[in-house]
N, C-alpha and C positions, 0 to 999 in steps of 0.2 A: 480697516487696518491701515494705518502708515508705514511711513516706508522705513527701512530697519539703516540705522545711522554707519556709517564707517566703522566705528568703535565699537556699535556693537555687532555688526557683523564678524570683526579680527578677533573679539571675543568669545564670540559662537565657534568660530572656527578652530582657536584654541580650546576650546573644548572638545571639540569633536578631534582633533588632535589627539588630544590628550585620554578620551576612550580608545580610540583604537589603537594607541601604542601604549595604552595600560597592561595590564593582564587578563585575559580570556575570563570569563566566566565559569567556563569547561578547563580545565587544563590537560594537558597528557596523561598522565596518570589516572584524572579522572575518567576519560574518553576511551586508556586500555581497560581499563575497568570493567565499563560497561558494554565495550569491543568483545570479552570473555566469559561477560554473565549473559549474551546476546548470541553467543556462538553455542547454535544448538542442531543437532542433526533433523534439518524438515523436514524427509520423506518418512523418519522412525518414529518421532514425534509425532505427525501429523497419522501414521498408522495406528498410533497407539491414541489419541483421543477422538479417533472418528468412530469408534464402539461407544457410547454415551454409557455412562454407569449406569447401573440399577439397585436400587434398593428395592429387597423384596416388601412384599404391602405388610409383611407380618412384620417386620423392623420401624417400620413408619414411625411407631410409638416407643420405641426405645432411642432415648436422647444420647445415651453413649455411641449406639451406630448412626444414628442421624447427625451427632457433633462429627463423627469421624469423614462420615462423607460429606459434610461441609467442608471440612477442613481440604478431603483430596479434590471437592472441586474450583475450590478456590487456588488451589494450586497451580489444575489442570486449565482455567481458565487463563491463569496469566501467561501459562506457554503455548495456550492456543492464540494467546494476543503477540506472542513473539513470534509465533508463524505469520502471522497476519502481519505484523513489519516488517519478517522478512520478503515476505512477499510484495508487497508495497512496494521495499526496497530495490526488490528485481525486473519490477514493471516499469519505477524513474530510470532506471540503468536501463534497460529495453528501447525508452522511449528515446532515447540520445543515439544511439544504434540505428533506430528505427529512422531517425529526420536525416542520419547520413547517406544510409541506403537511398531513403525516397531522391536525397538530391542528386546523387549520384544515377539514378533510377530519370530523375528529372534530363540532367543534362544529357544521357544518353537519348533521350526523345528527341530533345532539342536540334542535337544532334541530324539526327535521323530527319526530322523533320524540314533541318533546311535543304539535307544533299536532295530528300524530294521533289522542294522548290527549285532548285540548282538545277535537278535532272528534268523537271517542267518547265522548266524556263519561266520560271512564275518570281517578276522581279517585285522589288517593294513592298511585299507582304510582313507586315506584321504577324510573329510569331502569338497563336493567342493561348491560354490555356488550356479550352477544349482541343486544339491542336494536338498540345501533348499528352492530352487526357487521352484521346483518340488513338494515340500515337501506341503511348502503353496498355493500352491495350488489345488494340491490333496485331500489336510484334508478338510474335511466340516466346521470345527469347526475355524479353523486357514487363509481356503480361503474366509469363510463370513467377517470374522475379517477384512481383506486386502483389500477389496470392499467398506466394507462401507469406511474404512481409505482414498480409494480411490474417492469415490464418495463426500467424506467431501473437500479433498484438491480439487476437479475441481470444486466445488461448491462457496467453498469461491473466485477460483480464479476471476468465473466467478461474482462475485457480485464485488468483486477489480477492475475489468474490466467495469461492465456495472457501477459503481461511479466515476471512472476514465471518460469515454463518458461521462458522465452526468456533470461532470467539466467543460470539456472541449468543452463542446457543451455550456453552458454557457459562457464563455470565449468567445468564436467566436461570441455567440447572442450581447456580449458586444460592442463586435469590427465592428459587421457589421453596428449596432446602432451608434456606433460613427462614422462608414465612412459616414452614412446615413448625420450624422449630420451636418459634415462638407462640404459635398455635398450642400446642402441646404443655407448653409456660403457662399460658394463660389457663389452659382448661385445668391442667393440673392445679392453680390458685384458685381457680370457681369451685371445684371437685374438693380442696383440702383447704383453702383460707391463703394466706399470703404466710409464709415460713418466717 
């Protein structure tokens, strides 16, 4: 590659200028939009699609109740997919919480750590990370802190995780439902000819 001339660099630039003081992509309207088709009660939701449907085995062969529980789980899967982003959503938000605390969490080690040095009379020591590794977790007050922070981050992970299954087990309910369906297509054209 050669090197990109003055000209066309002020050119590049005025382009990219020019994208970002265009107009979004997304606009407002379109963002409340989907702000309100997005706004759904998780813990009601998530109660009501953690019963997996059933179709009795005696319906299996009837296309009218087999079209019909395709249709409610294809439904059902796209609001088990909107738990799942909302949850997503609360574990990015968690994690910025999460890096304030630890710092905050940090400098109080820090802290602690040099009045130690101070009070040993221990001079010129570089502060290291096991230090404060050591540190937080020693103190009573600074290892509760670190625990619960921890017990929060594995918690939401595991609710990210069991809405993600709960998608995606819908998904599959979908799919098996329609191979069910077309199953029943076919056998009826082997059984009667093509209509």
């Amino acid at each position: 590659m050669g090197k990109i001339s003055p000209g066309e660099r002020k050119k590049e630039a005025e382009e990219a200028k020019e994208v970002m003081s265009g107009p979004s992509r997304f606009n407002d309207d379109v963002i409340r939009f989907f702000r309100k088709e997005m706004d759904i009660d998780i813990i009601e939701e998530f109660k009501l699609l953690k019963a997996v449907g059933e179709l009795p085995a005696d319906q299996l062969m009837d296309r009218m109740a087999l079209a019909k529980e395709i249709n409610s789980a294809a439904g059902r899967s796209r609001r088990a997919h909107l738990i799942f982003l909302k949850a997503r959503r609360e574990r990015e938000l968690f994690r910025i919480s999460h890096s304030r605390k630890m710092e905050s969490l940090t400098s109080r080690a820090i802290k602690k750590v040099e009045e130690w040095l101070k009070d040993n009379e221990v001079t010129k020591k570089q502060i290291t990370k096991d230090m404060i590794d050591q540190k937080i977790c020693s103190d009573d007050e600074l290892s509760k802190e670190y625990t619960e922070l921890i017990d929060q981050e594995e918690e939401l992970k595991a609710i990210q995780d069991d809405c993600q299954t709960l998608a995606m087990e819908w998904s599959e309910r979908k799919r098996t439902l329609q191979t069910q369906a077309r199953l029943i297509t076919a056998e009826k054209e082997a059984v009667f000819g093509k209509e």
